[in-house]
Predicted model as a PDB file, atoms N, CA, C, CB and O in Angstrom, pLDDT in the B-factor column:
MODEL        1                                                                  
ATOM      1  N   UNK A   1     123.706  68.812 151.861  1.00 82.00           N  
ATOM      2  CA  UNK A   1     123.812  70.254 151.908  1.00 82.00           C  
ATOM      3  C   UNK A   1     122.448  70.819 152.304  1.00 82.00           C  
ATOM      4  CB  UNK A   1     124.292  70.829 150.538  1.00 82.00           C  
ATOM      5  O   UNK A   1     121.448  70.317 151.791  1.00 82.00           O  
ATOM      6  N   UNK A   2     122.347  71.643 153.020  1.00 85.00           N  
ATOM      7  CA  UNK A   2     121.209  72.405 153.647  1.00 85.00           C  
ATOM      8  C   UNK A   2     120.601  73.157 152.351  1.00 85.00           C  
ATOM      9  CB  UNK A   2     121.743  73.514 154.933  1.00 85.00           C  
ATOM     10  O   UNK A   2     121.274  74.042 151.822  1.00 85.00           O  
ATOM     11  N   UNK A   3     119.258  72.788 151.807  1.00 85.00           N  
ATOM     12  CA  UNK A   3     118.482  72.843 150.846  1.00 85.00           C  
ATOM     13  C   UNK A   3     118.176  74.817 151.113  1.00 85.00           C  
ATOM     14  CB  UNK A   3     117.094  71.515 151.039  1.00 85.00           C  
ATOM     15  O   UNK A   3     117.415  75.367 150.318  1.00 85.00           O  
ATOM     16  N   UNK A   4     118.813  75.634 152.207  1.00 90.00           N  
ATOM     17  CA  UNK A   4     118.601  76.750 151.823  1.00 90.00           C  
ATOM     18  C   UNK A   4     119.609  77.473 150.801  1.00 90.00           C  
ATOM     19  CB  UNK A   4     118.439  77.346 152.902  1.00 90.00           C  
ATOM     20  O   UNK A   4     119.487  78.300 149.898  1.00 90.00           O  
ATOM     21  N   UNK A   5     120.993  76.534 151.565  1.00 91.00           N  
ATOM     22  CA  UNK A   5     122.193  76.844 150.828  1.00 91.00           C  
ATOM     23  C   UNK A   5     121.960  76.716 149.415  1.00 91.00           C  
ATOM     24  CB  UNK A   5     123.311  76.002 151.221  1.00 91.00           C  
ATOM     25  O   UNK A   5     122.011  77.703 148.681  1.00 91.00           O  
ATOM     26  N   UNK A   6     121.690  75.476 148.958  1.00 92.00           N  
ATOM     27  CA  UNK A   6     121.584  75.125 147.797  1.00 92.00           C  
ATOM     28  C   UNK A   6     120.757  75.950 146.892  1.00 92.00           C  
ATOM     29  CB  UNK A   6     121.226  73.976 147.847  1.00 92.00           C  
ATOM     30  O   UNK A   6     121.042  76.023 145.697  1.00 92.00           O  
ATOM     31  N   UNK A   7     119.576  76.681 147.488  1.00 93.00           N  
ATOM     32  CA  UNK A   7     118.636  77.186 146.141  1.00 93.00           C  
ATOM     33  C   UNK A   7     119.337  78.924 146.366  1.00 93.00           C  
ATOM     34  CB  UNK A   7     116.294  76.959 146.411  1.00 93.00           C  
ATOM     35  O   UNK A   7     118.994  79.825 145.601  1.00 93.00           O  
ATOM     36  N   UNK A   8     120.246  79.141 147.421  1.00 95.00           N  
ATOM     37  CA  UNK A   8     120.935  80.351 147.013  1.00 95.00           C  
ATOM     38  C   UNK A   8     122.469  80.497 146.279  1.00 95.00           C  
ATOM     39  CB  UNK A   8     120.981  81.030 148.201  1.00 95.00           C  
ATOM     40  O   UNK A   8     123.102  81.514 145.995  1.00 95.00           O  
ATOM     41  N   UNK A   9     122.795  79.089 146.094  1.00 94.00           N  
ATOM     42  CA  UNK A   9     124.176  78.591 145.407  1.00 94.00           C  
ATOM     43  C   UNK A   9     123.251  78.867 143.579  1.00 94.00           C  
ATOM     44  CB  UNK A   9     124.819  76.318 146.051  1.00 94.00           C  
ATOM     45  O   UNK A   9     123.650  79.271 142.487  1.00 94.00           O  
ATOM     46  N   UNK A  10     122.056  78.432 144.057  1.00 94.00           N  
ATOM     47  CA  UNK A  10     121.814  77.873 142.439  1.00 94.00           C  
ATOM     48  C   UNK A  10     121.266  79.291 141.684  1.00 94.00           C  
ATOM     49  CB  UNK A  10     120.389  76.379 142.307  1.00 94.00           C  
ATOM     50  O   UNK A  10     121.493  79.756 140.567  1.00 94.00           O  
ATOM     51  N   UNK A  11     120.454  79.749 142.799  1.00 95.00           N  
ATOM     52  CA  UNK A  11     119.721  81.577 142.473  1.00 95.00           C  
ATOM     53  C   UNK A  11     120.911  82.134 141.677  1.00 95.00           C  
ATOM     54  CB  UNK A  11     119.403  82.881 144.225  1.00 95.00           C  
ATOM     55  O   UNK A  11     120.925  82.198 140.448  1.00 95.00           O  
ATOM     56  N   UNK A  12     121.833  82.502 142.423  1.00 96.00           N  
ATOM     57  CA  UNK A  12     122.680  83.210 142.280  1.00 96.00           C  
ATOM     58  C   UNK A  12     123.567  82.816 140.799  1.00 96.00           C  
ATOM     59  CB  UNK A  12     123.327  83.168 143.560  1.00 96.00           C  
ATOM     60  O   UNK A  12     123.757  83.628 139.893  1.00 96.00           O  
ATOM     61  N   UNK A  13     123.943  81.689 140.801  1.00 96.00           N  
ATOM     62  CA  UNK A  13     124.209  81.103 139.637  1.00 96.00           C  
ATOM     63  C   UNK A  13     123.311  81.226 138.670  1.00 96.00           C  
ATOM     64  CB  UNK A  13     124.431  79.945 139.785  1.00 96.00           C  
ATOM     65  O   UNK A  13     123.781  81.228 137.532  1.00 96.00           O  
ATOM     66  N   UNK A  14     122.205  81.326 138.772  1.00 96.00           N  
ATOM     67  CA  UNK A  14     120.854  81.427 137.448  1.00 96.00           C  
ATOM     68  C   UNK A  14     120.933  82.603 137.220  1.00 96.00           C  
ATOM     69  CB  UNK A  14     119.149  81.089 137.749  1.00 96.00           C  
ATOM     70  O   UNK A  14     120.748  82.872 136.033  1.00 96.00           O  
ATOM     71  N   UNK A  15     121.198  83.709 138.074  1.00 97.00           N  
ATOM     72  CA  UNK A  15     121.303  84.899 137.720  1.00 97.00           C  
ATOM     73  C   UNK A  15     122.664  85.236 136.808  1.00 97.00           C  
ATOM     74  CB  UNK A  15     121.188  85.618 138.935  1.00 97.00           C  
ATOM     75  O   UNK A  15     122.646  85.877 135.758  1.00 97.00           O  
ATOM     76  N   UNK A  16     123.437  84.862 137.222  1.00 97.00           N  
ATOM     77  CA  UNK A  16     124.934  85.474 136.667  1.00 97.00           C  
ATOM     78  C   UNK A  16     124.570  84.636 135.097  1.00 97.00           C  
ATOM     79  CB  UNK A  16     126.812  84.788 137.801  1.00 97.00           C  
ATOM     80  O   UNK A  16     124.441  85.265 134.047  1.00 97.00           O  
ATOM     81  N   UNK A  17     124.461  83.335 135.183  1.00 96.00           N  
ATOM     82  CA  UNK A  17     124.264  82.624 133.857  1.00 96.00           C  
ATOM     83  C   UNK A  17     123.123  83.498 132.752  1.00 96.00           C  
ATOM     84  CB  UNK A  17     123.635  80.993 134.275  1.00 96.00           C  
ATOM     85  O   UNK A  17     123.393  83.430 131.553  1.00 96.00           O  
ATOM     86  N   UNK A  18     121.877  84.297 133.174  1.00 96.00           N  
ATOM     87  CA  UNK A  18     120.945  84.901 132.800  1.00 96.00           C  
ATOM     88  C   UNK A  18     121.523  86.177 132.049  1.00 96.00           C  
ATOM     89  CB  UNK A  18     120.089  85.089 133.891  1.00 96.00           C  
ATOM     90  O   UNK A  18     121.146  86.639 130.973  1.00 96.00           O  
ATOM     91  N   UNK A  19     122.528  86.626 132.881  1.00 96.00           N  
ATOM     92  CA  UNK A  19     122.898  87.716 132.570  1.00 96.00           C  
ATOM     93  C   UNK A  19     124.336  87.678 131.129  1.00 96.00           C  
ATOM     94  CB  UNK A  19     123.252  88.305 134.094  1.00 96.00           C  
ATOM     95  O   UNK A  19     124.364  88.273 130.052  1.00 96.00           O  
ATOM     96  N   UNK A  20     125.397  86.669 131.792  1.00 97.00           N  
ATOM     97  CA  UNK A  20     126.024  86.568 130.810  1.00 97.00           C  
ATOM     98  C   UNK A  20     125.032  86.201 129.181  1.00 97.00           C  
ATOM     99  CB  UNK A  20     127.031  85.546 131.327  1.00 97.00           C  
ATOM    100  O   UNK A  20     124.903  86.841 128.138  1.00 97.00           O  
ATOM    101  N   UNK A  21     124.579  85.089 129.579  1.00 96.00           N  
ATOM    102  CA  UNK A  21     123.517  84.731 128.386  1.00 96.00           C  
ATOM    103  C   UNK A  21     122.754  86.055 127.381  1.00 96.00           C  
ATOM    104  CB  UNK A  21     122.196  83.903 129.230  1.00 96.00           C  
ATOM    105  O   UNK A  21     122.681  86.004 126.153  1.00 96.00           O  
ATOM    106  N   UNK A  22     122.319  87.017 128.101  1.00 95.00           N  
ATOM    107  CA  UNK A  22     121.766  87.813 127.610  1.00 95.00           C  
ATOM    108  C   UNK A  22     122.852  88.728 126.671  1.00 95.00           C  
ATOM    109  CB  UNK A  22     121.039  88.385 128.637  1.00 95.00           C  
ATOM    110  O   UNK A  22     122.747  89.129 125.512  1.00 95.00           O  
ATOM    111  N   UNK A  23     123.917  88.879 127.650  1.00 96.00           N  
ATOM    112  CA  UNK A  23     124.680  89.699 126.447  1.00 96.00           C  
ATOM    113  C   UNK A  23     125.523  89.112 125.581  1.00 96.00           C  
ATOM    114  CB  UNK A  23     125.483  90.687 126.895  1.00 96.00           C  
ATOM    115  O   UNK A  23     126.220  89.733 124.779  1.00 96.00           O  
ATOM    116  N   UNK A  24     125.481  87.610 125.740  1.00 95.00           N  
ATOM    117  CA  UNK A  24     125.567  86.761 124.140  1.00 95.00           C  
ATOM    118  C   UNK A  24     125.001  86.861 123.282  1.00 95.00           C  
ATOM    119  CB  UNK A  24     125.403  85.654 123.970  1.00 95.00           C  
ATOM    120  O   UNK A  24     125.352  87.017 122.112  1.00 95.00           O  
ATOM    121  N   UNK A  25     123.342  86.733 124.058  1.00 95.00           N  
ATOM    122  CA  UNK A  25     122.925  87.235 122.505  1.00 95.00           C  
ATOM    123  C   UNK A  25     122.394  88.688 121.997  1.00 95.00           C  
ATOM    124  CB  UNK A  25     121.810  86.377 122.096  1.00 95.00           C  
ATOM    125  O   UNK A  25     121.746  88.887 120.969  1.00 95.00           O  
ATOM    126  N   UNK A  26     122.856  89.753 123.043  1.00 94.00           N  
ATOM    127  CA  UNK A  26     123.043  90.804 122.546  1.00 94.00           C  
ATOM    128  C   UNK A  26     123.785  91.325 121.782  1.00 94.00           C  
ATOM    129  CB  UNK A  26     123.065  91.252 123.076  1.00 94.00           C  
ATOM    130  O   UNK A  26     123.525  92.245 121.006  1.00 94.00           O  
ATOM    131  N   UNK A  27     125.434  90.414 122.041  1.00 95.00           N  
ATOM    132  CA  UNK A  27     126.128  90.529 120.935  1.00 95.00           C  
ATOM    133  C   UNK A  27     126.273  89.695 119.867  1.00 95.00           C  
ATOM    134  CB  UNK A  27     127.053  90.707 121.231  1.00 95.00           C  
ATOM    135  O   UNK A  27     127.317  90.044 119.314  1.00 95.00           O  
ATOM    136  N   UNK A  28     125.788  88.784 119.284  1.00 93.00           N  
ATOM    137  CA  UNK A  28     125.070  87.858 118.620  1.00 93.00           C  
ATOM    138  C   UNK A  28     124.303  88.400 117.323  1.00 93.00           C  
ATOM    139  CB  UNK A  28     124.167  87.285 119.585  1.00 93.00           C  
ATOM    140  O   UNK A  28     124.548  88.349 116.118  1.00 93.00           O  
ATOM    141  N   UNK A  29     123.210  88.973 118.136  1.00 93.00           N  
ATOM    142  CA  UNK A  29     121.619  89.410 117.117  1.00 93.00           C  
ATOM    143  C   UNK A  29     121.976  89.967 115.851  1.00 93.00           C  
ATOM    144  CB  UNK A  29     120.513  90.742 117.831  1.00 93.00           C  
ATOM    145  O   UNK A  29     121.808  89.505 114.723  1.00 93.00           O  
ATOM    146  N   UNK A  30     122.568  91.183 116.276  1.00 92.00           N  
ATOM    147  CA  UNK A  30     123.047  92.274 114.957  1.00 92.00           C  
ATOM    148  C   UNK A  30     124.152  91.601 114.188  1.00 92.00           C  
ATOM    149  CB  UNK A  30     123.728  93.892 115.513  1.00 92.00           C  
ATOM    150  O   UNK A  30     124.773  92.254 113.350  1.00 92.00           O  
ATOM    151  N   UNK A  31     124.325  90.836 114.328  1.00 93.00           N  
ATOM    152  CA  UNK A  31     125.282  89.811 113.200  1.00 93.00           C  
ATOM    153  C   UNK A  31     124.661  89.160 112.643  1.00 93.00           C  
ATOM    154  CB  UNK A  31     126.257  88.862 113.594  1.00 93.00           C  
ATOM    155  O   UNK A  31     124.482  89.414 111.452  1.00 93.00           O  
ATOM    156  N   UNK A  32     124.049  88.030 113.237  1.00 91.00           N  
ATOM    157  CA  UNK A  32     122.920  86.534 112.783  1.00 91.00           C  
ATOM    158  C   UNK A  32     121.876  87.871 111.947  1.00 91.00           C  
ATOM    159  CB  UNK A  32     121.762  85.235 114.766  1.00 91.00           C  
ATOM    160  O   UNK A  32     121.347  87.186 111.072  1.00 91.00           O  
ATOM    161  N   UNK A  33     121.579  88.641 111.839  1.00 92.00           N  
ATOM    162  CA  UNK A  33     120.083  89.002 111.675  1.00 92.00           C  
ATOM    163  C   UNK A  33     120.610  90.306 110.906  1.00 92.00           C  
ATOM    164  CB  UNK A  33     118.986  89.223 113.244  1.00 92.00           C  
ATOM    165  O   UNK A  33     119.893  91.203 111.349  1.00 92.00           O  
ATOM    166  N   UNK A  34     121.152  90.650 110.340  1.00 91.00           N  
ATOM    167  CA  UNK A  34     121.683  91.782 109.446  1.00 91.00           C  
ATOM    168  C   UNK A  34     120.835  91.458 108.186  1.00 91.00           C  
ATOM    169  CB  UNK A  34     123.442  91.770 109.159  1.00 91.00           C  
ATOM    170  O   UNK A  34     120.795  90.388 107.579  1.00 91.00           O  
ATOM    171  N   UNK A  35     120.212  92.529 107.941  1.00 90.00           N  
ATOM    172  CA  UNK A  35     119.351  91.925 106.538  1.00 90.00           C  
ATOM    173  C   UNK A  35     117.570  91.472 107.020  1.00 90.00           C  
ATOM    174  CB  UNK A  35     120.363  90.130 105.880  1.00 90.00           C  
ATOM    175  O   UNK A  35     116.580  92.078 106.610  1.00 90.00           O  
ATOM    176  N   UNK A  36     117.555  90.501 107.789  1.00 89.00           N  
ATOM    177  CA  UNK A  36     116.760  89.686 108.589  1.00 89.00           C  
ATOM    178  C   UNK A  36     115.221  90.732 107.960  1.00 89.00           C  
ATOM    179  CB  UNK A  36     117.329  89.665 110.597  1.00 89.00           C  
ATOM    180  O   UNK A  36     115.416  91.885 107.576  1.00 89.00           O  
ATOM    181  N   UNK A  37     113.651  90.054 107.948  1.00 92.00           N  
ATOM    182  CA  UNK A  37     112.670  90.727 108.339  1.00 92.00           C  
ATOM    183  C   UNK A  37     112.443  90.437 109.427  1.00 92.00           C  
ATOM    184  CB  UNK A  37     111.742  90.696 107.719  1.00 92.00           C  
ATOM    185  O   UNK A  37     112.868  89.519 110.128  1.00 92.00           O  
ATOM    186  N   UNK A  38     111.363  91.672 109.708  1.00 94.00           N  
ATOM    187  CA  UNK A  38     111.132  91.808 111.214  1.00 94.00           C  
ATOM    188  C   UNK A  38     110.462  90.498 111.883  1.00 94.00           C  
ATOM    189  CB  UNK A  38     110.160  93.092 111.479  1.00 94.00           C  
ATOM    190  O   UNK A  38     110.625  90.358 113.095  1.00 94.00           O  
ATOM    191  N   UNK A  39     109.571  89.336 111.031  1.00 95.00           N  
ATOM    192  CA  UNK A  39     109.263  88.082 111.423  1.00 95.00           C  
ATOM    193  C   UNK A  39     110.687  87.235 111.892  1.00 95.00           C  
ATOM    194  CB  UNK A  39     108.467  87.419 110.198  1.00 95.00           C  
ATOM    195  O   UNK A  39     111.023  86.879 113.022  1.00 95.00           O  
ATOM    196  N   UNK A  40     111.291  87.079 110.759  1.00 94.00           N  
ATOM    197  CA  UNK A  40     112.669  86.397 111.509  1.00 94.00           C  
ATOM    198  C   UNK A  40     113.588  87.066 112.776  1.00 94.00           C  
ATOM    199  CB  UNK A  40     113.751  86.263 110.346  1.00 94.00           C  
ATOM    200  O   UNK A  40     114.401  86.367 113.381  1.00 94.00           O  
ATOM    201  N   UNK A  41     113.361  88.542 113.119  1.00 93.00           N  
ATOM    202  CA  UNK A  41     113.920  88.467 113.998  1.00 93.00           C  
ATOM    203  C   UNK A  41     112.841  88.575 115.120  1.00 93.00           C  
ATOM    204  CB  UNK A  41     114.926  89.284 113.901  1.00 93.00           C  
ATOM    205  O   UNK A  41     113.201  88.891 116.254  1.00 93.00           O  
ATOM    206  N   UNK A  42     111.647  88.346 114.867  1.00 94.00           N  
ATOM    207  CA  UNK A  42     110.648  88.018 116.443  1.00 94.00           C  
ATOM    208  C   UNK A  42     110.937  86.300 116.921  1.00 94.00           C  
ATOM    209  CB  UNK A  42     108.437  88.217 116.023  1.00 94.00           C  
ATOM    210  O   UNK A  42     111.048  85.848 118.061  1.00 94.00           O  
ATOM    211  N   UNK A  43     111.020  85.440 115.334  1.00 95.00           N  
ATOM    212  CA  UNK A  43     111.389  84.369 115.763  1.00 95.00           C  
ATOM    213  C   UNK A  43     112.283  83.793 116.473  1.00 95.00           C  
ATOM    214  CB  UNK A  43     111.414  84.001 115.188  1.00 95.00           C  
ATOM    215  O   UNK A  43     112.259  82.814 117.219  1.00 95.00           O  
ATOM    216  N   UNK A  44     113.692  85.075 115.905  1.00 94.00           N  
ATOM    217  CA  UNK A  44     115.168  84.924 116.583  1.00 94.00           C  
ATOM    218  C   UNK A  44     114.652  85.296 118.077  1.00 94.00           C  
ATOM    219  CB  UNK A  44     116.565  86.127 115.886  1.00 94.00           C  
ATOM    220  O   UNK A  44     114.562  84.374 118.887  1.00 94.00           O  
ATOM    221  N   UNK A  45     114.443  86.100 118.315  1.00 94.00           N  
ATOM    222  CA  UNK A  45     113.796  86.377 119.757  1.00 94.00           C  
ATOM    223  C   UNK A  45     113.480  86.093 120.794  1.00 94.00           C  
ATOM    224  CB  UNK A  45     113.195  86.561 119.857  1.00 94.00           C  
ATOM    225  O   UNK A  45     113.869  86.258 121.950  1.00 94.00           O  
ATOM    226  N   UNK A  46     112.186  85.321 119.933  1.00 95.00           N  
ATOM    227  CA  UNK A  46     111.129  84.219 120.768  1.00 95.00           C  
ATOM    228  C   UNK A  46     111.884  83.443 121.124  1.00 95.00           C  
ATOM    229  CB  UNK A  46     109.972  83.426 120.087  1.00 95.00           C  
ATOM    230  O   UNK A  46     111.723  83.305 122.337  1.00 95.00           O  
ATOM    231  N   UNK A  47     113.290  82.306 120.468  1.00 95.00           N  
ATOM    232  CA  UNK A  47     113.410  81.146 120.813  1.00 95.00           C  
ATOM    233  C   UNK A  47     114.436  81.590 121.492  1.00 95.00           C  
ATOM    234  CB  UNK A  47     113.472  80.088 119.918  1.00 95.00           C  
ATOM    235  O   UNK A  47     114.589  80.851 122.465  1.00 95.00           O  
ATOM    236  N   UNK A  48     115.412  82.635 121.462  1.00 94.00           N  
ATOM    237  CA  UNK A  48     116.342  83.072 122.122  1.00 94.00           C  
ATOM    238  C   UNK A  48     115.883  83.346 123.594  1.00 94.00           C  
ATOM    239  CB  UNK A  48     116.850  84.147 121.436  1.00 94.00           C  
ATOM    240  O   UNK A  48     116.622  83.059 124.536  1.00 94.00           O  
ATOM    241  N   UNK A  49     115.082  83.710 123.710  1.00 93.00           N  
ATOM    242  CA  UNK A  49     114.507  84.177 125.060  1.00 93.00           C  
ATOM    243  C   UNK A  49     113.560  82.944 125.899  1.00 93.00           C  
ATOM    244  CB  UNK A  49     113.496  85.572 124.702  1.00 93.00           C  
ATOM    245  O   UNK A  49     113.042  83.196 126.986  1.00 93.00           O  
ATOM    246  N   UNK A  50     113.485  82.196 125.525  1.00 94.00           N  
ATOM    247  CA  UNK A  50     113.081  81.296 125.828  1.00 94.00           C  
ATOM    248  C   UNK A  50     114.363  79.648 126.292  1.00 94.00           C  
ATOM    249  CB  UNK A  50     112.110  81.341 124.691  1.00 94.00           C  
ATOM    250  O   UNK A  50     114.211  78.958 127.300  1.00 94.00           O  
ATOM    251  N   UNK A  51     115.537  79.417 125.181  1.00 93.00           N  
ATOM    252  CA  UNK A  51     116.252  78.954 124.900  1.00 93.00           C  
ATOM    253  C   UNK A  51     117.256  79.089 126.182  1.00 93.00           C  
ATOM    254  CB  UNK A  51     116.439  79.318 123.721  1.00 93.00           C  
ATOM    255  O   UNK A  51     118.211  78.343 125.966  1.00 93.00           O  
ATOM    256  N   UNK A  52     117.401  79.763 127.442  1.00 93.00           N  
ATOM    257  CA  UNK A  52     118.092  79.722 128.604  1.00 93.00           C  
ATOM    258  C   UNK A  52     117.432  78.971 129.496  1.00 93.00           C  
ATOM    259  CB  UNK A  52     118.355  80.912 129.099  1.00 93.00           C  
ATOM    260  O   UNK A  52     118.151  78.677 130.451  1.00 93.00           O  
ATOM    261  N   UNK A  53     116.126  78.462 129.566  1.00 94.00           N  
ATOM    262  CA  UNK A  53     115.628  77.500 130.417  1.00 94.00           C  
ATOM    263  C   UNK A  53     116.411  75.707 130.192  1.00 94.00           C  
ATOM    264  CB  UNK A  53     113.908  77.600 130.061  1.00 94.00           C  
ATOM    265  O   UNK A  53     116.297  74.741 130.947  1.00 94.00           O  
ATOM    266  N   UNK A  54     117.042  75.800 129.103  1.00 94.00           N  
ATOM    267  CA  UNK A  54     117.070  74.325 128.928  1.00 94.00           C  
ATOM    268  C   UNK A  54     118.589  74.157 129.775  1.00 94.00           C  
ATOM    269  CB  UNK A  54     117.009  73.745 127.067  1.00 94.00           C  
ATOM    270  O   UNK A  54     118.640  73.401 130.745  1.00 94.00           O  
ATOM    271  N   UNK A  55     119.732  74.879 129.350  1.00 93.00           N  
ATOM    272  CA  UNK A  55     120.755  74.715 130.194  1.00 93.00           C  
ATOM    273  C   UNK A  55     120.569  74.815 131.357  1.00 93.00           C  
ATOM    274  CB  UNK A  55     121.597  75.351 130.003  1.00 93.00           C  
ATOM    275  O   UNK A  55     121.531  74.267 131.895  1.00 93.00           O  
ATOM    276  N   UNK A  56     119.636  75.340 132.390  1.00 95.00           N  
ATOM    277  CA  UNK A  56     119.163  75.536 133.918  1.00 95.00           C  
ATOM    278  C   UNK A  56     118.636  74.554 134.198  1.00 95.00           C  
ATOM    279  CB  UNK A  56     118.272  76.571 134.303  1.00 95.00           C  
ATOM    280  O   UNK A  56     118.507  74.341 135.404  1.00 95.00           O  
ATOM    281  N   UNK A  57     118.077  73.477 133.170  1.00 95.00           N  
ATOM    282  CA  UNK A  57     117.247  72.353 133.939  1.00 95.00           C  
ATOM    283  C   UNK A  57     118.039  71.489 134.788  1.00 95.00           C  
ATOM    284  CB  UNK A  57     116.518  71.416 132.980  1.00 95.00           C  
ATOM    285  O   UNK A  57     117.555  71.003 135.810  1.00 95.00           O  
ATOM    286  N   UNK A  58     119.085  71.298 134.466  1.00 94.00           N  
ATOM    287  CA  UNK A  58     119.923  70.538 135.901  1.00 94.00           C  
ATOM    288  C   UNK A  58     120.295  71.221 136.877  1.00 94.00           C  
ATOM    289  CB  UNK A  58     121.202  69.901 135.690  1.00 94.00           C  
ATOM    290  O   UNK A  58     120.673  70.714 137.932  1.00 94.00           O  
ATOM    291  N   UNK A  59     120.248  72.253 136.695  1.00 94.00           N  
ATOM    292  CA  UNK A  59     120.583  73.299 138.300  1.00 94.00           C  
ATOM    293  C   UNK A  59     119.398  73.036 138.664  1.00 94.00           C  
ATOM    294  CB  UNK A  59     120.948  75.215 138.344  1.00 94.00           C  
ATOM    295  O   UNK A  59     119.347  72.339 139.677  1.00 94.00           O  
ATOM    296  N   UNK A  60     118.080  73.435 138.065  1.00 93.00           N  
ATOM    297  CA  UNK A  60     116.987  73.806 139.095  1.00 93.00           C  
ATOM    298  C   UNK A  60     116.472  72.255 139.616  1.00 93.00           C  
ATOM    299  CB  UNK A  60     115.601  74.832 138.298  1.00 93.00           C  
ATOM    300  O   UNK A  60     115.711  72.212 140.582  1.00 93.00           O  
ATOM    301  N   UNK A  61     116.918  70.946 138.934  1.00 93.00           N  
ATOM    302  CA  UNK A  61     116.696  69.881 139.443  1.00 93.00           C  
ATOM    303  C   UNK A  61     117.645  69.854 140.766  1.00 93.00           C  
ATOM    304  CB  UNK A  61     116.870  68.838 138.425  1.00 93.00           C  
ATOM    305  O   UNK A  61     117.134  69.610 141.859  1.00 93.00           O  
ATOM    306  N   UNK A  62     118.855  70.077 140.658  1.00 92.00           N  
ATOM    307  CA  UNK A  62     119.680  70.093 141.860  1.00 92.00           C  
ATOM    308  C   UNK A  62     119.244  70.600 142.939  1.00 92.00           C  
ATOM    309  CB  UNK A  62     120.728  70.653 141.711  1.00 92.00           C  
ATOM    310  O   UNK A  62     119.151  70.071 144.047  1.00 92.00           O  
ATOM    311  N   UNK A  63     118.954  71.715 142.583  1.00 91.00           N  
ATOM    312  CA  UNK A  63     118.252  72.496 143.913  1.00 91.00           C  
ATOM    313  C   UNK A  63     117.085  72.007 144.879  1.00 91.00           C  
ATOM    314  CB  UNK A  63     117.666  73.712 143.416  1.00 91.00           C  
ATOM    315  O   UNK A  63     116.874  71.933 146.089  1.00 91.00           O  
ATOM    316  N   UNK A  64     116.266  71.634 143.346  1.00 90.00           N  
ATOM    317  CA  UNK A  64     114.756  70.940 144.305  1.00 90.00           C  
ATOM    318  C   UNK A  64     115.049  69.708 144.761  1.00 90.00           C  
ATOM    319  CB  UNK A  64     113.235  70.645 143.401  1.00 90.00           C  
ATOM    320  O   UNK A  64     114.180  69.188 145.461  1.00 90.00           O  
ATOM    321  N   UNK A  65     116.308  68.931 144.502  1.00 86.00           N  
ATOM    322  CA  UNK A  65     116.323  67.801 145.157  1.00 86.00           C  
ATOM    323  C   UNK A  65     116.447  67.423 146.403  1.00 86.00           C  
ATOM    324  CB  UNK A  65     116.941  67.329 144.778  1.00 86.00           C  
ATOM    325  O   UNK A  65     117.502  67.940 146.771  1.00 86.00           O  
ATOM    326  N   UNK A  66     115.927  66.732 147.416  1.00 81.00           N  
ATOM    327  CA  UNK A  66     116.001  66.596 148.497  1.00 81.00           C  
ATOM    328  C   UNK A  66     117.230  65.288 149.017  1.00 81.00           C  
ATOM    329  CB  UNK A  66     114.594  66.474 148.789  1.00 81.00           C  
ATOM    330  O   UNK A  66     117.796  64.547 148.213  1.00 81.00           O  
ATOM    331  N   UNK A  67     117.416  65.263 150.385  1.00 74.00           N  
ATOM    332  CA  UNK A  67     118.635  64.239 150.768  1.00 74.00           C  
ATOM    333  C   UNK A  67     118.084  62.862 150.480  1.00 74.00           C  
ATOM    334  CB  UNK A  67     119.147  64.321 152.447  1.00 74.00           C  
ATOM    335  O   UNK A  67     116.926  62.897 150.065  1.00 74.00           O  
ATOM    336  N   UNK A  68     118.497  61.925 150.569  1.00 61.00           N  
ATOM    337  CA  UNK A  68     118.321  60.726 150.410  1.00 61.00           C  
ATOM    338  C   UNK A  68     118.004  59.929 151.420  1.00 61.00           C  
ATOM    339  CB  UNK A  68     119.171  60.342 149.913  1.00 61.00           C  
ATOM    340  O   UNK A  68     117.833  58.726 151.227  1.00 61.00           O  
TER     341      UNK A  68                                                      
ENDMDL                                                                          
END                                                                             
């Protein structure tokens, strides 16, 4: 597959995935964290916002991969 195709198959996909993701855990937070101090929910946060790179690591390997 033509490696331009591919990193706009995968863009595009990182985006939609970014976005659904986000309003998971938008609708998420105010449940998990009812009560919560404000440390536990920077922690909820931090790892939440961070925590969408790991499901992307095989897309963005796909993408950078070259033909054989």
């Amino acid at each position: 597959m033509n490696p331009r195709i591919k990193k706009f198959i995968g863009a595009l996909a990182m985006v939609l995935f970014v976005a659904f993701y986000a309003l998971v855990i938008a609708a998420l937070a105010p449940r998990i964290l009812t009560g919560a101090s404000k440390v536990t929910e920077m922690l909820f946060y931090l790892v939440a916002g961070l925590a969408w790179v790991l499901p992307l690591l095989p897309l963005i390997r796909w993408m950078e991969r070259r033909k054989a």
